[in-house]
Residue, then its C-alpha position, 0 to 999 in steps of 0.5 A: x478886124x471891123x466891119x465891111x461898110x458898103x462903100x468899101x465894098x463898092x470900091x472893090x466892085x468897081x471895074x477900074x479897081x487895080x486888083x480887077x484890071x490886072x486881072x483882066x490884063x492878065x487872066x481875061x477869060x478868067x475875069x469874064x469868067x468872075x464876072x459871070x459868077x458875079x452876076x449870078x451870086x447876086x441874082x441869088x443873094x437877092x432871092x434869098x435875101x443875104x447881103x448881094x453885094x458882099x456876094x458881089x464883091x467875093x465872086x469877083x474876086x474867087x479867082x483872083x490867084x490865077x492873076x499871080x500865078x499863070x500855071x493856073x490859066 
């Protein structure tokens, strides 16, 4: 496994990433609510001087399962 470059963690940021836009399509309130957390972790990383964009990137993504799997809307 090798290192997680910014670039790579840009594109997962992205809003048109495929993964984020069929959350969107498919859980909406869920991607809100990503983006939400999103905003928030970073705020935080940067405060307490972790890497905000890998944040970034993790909170956008801790949901992602509701996406495959309605029963958890």
């Amino acid at each position: 496994m090798g290192t997680v470059t910014p670039i790579q963690l840009l594109d997962l940021t992205r809003p048109d990433h495929p993964l984020l836009r069929q959350l969107l399509r498919e859980a909406s309130g869920t991607y809100q609510h990503s983006l939400q957390v999103a905003n928030l972790a970073e705020q935080a990383a940067e405060r307490i001087g972790v890497e905000p964009l890998l944040i970034r990137a993790g909170a956008l993504y801790h949901d992602i399962g509701k996406a495959m799997n309605r029963s958890f809307h």
